[in-house]
N, C-alpha and C positions, 0 to 999 in steps of 0.2 A: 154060831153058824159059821160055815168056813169061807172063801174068800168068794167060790165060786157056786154057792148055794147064793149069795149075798148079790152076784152079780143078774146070776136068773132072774131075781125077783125085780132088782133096779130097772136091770135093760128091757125084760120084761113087761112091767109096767111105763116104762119110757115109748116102747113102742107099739103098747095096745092104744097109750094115750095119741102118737104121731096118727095110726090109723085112723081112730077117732075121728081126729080133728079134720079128715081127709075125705069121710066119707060123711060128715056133717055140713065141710064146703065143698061139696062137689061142683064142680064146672058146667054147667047147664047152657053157658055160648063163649064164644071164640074171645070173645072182651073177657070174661072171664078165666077163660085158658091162660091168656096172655098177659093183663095187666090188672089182674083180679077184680073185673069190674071199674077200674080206676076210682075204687071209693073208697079207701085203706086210710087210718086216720095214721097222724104223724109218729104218732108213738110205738103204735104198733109196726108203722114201715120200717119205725130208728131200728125198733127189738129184730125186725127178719133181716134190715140190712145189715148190722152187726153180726146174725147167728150166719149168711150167706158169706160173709165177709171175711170172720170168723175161720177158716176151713179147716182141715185137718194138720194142715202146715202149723197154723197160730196154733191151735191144742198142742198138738201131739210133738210135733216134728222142731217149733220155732228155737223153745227153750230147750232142745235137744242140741241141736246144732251151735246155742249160744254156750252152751255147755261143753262142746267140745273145741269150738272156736275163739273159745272168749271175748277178748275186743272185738274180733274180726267180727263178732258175729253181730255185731249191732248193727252193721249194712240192714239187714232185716227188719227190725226194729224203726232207720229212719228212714228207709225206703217205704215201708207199708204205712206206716201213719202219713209219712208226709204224701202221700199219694191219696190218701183220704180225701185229704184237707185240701189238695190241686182239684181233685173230683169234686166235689161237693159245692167249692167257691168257684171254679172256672170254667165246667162243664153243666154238670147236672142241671142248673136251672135253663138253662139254653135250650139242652135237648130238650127235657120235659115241657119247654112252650113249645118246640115245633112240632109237639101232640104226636111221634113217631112208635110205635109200639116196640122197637129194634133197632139193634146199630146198623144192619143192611138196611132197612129202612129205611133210614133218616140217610145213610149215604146213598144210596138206589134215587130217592127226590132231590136232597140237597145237590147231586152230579148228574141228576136230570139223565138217566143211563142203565136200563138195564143188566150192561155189561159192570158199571160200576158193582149194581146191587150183587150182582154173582161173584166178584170179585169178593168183597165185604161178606159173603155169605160162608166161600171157601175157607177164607180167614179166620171167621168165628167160630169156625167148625174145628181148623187149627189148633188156636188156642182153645176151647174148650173142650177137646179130647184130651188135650196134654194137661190142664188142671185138675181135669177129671180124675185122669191115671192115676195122682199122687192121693186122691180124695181114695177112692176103690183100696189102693195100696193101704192105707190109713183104716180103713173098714176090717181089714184081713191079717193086722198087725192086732187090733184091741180083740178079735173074735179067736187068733190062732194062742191068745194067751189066757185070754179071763174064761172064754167058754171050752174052750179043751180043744178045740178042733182043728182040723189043717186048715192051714192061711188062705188057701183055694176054696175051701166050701165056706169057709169065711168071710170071700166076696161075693160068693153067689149068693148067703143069706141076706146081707146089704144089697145087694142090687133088687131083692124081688120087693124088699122093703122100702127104695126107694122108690119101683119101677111100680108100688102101690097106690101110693100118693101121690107123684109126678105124673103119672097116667090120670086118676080117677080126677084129682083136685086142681091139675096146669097150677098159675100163678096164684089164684086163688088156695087151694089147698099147701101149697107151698110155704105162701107167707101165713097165715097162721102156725101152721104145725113148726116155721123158723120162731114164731115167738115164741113156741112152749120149747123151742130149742135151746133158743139164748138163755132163757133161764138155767136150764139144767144143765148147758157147757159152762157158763159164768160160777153158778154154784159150787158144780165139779171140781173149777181151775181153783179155787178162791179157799175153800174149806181144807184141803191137804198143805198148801201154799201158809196158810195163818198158824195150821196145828206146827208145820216143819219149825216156821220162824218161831212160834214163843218155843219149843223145843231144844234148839239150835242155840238162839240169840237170849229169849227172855221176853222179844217183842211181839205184841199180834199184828203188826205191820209189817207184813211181808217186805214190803220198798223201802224200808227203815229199817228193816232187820238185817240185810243184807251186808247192808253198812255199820253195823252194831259190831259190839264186840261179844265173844262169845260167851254163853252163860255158863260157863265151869268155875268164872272168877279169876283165869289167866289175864283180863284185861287185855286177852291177844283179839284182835280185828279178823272177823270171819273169812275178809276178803285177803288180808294179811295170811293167814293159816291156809286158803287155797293156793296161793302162790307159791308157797312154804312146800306144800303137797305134790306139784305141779312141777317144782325147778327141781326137787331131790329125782324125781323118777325121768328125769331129763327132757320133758316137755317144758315150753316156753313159759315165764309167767303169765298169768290168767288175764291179769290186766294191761297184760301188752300186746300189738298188734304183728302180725306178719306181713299184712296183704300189702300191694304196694299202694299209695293217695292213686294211684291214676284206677287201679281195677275198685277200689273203696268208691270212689266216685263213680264208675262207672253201673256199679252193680244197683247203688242208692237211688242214681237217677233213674236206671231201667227198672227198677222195682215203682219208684214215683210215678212215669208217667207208665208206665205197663198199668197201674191204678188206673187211672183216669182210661185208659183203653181198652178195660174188659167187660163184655157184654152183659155178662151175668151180674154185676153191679150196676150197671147203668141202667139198667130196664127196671129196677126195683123204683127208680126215680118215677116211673108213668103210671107207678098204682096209686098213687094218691091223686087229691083233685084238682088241685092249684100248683102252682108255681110259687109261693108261699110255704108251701104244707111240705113242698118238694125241698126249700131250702132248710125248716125246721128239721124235718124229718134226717136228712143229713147228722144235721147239728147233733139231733138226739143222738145216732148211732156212732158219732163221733166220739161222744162222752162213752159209751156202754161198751166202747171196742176201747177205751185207754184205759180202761179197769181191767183187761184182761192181758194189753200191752203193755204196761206199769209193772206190772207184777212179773210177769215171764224170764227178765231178766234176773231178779230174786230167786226163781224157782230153780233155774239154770247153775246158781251158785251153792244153793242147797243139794240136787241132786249130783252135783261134781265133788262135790265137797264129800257128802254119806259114800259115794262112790268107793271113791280113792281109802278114805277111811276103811272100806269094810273087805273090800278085796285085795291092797297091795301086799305083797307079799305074807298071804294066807294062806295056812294049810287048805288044798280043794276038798278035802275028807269034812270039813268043817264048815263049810260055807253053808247060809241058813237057805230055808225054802226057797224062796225066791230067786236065789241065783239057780236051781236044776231045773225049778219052773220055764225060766225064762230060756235056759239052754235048751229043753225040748222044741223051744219053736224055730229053734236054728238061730233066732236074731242074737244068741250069748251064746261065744263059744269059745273054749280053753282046752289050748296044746300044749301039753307038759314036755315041753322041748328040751326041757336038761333031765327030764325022769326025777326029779325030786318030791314030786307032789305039790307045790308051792306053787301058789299063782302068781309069777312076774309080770308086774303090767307096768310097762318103761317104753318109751319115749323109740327107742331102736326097733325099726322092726323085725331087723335079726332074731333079737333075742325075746321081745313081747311072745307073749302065750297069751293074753286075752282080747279075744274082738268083738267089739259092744257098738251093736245097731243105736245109731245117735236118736233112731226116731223111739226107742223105748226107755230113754229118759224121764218124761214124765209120769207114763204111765209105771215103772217101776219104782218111781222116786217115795211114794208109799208104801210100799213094800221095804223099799231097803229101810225106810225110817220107824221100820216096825209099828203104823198107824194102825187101827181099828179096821179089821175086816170090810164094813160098813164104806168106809169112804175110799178102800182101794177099789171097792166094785162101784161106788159114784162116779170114780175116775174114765174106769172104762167106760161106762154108760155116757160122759160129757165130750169120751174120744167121738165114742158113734154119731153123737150130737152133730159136734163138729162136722166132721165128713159128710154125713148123711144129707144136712141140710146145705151143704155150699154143693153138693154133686145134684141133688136135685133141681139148686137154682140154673145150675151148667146144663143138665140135659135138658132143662125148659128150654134154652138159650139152642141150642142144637137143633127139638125139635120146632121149635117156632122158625129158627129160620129155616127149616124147610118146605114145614107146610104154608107159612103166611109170606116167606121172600121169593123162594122160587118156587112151589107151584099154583099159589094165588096170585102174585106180582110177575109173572116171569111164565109161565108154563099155562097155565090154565084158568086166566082173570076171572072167566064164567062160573069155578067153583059153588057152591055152595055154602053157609054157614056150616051147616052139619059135615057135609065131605070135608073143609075142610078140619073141624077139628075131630074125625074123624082119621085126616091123616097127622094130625100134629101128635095124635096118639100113640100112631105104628113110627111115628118116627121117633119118637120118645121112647119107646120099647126094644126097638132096634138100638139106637143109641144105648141105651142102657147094657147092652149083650157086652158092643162091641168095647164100653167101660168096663166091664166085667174083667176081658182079657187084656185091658191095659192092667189092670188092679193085679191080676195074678202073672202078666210079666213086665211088672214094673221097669220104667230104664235108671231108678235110682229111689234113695231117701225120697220122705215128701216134700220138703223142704226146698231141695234143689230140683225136681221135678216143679213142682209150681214154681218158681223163678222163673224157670223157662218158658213159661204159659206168660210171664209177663212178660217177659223180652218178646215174646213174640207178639204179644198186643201192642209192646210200644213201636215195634218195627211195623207192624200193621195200620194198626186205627190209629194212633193217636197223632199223628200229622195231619190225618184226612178227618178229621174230628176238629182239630182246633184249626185247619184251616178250614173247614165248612162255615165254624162260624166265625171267626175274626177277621177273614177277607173274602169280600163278597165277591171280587173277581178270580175267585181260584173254578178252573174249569175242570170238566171231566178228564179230560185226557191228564192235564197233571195228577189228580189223586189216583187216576186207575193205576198210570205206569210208576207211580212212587209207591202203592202196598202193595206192589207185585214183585218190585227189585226190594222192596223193605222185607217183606216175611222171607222171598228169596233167601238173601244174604243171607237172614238170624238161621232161617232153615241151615242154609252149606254148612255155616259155623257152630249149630250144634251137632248135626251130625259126624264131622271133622272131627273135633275137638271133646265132644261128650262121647260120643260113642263110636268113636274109630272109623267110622264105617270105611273113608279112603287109606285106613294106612295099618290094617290091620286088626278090628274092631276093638270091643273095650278093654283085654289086655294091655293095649300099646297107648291109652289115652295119657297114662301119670308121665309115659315120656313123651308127649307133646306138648306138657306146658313150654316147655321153653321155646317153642313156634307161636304162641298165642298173637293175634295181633295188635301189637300196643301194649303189649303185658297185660290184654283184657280177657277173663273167664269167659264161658259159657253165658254164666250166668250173667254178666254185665255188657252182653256185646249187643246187647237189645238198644244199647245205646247209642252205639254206633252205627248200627241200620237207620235206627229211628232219623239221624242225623241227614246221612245217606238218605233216606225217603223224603224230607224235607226238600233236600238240595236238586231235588230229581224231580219234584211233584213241583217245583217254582220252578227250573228249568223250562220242564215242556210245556208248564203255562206260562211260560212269556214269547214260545213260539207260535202257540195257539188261540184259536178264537176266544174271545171272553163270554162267558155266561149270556145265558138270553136274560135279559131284563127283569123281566117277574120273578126270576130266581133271586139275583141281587136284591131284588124288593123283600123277599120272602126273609132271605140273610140281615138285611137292615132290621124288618119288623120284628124277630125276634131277640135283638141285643135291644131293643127299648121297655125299659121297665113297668109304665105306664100303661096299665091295659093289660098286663100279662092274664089277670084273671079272667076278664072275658075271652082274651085270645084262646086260653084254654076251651074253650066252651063251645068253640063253631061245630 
């Protein structure tokens, strides 16, 4: 059968089983909508925190970018884990005792403030349109290749598919339909990944093979031969860096704590029942996302490596399927700039003729490596996975904080159960539209797209998060005016800087690096806000009143370990 009869059937049944799962936990009350009933055992919260966690970036986009970045590209790699592991030991059990359904939530009570919560709500909305984007993009990348179609109705079929189960099921249908997720993206990444390595190397361990020497019997080093590959076509070696320690640092920490800062992760912590189950449940999804981050830089060396191998200076008359495949959807494209018919792919880009979208790395890395029909459409179907399920848990997070922050908390207390998850509905469906049209004018790769969804959570929450609970006297007024000049700032500087917008849009961005401030990207300036939001949020709270009492109290009671289970229970 051929690649995309192969695909039908996979995605196919991948997504009659999502629906399934969707209209089997359907959402019957707003505790359900929201935090799936809070009765989710540990194992299955680790599998949907993983597959939420997981998004299209880690599938699709991660080993794409480590693949054209090389060293550089491992920012990614110790930003997202190490942000895990800040989440899971420094946050997560906190919030999940102070029993908040939300991060406006939990900021709305913890700053005793209205204005806080709308503040907290604007911001979530922020960052999870902008992760969103890159999720949708990621939908209409695996649909505009495996199933034939333009990239545009590509996201519209992803969105009705999300807009299915995040409607019908909220958190409840969610986190199930992310366990049969995690399976099928883990499977997907794992199974092309082992066939490439014993291929390649001779090893079935991908993370071992990498580092192997090659199985032809040269005794040359896989990683030695991409560098070989790499310095002839005038591209840097693979295992050296470019970026400078200050933006390295900078990107890793905004990626860390942008973790610990985004909504969509943290509310996965309030479906289980304990504070216990909440740190387990961590733990597991810990281990189940370093199976998929282990590996990605392995995948990254294979697909660079078949790369380079199969296109540099090749007849274009000759190039197999896969490369005209991929040129139909626009993301592979070659300009025979000297008329010779040869595809130049060099380091200049005067003289380069081929331009290869960094986020179709993985999913062509099967193809180039001539695998079984069979596991190139697995691939795609573990893309969808990916996306599907991290976009879902973002528009949960969208419409909950509308219906449950501001117009149950803020606009309309008196609501009803039913009205409201009546509106948590139209807001999840709206949301989903307005994802739609990020997806189909995406402002970049997914990769660097979701970066900036973390910068903007570490310029946001994550000051007013960890000073909620480590200092009891942090008042309103410092957290409101610190995630207001915090998102500010990272807002000016990606607009600046990512996409032009003051100085001539995004033609003129590649000549602005040399303006960047501090020699820091885009993507690492999350850091630098974040800093800035600190420094501004302790500022105006040492000019201002300190918290009313019972709040303080509330802040003590929750860092005391003792009781945390019944504390959950009130």
């Amino acid at each position: 059968m051929s690649v995309q009869t192969w695909t039908f059937i996979i995605v196919g049944l991948t997504f009659a089983l999502y629906i399934g799962i969707a209209i089997w936990s359907k959402a019957s009350s707003t505790k359900d909508f929201y935090v799936a009933g809070g009765g989710v055992s540990p194992w299955a919260n680790g599998m949907a925190t993983a597959a939420d966690w997981m998004s299209a970036a880690s599938f699709i986009s991660m080993a794409g970018i480590i693949a054209f970045a090389g060293y550089d590209g491992s920012v990614y790699l110790m930003g997202w884990t190490g942000g895990y592991v800040l989440l899971a030991l420094l946050l997560a059990p906190y919030l999940r005792k102070f029993g908040k359904f939300t991060v406006p939530d939990f900021i709305g009570d913890r700053y005793y403030s209205k204005t806080a919560r709308i503040v907290a709500v604007v911001c979530a909305i922020i960052v999870s349109f902008t992760y969103v984007a890159g999720q949708m993009r990621g939908v209409g990348v695996v649909f505009s290749r495996f199933l034939e179609v333009d990239i545009n109705l590509g996201v519209v079929i992803g969105m009705i598919i999300v807009l299915f189960y995040a409607v019908l099921g909220g958190m409840k249908g969610i986190t199930y339909t992310q366990v049969a997720q995690y399976c099928v993206l883990i499977f997907a990444f794992m199974v092309p990944a082992i066939f490439i390595s014993i291929q390649m190397t001779g090893n079935p361990v991908p993370q071992v093979g990498m580092g192997s020497t090659l199985a032809d019997g040269s005794g040359t080093y896989l990683l030695e031969k991409l560098n070989g590959l790499s310095t002839e076509l005038g591209f840097s070696e693979y295992t050296n860096g470019t970026k400078s320690k200050m933006d390295v640092f900078a990107i890793t920490f905004a990626l860390m704590v942008g973790t610990a800062g985004l909504p969509h992760v943290i509310i996965r912590f309030f479906t289980v029942k304990r504070v216990r189950d909440a740190r387990k449940s961590a733990g597991i999804a810990l281990l189940l996302i370093a199976i998929l981050y282990t590996t990605a830089p392995a995948v990254a060396v294979f697909a660079k490596t078949n790369l380079l191998n199969t296109v540099s200076d090749q007849p274009y008359a000759e190039m197999p399927e896969w490369f005209k495949n991929w040129e139909d959807t626009g993301l592979l494209t070659f300009e025979d700039k000297n008329q010779n018919g040869t595809i130049q792919y060099v380091a200049n880009p005067e003289l380069n003729e081929l331009t290869v979208d960094r986020d179709i790395m993985v999913l062509a890395n099967p193809e180039i490596a001539n695998l079984p029909a069979w596991v190139i459409a697995l691939v795609a179907a573990g893309g969808l996975a990916a996306a599907l399920s991290t976009a879902a848990g973002l528009l949960l997070v969208i419409s909950s904080s509308i219906s449950h922050d501001l117009i149950k908390k803020v606009f309309n207390p008196k609501i009803s159960e039913k009205g409201e998850l009546t509106a948590a509905r139209i807001s999840a469906a709206v949301a989903v539209v307005i994802a739609g049209y990020f997806g189909i004018n995406p402002p970049g790769f997914v990769a660097a797209v979701v970066a900036l969804a973390f910068g903007l959570a570490a310029a946001s929450f994550f000051p007013a998060i960890v000073l909620g609970i480590f200092y009891k006297k942090m008042n309103k007024e410092g957290a409101i005016t610190g995630m207001i000049v915090g998102i500010s700032l990272m807002l000016f500087y990606m607009l600046k800087f990512k996409f032009g917008i003051f100085d001539g849009g995004k033609e003129a961005v590649e000549g602005l690096k040399d303006q960047w401030w501090f020699g820091i990207s885009p993507e690492g300036f999350g850091t630098i806000a974040m800093i800035v939001n600190f420094v501004v949020s302790l500022t105006v709270n040492a000019f201002t009143q300190s918290p009313p009492q019972e709040v303080q109290e509330i802040v003590e009671d929750i860092r005391i370990p003792s009781g945390a289970g019944k504390a959950l229970e009130k």
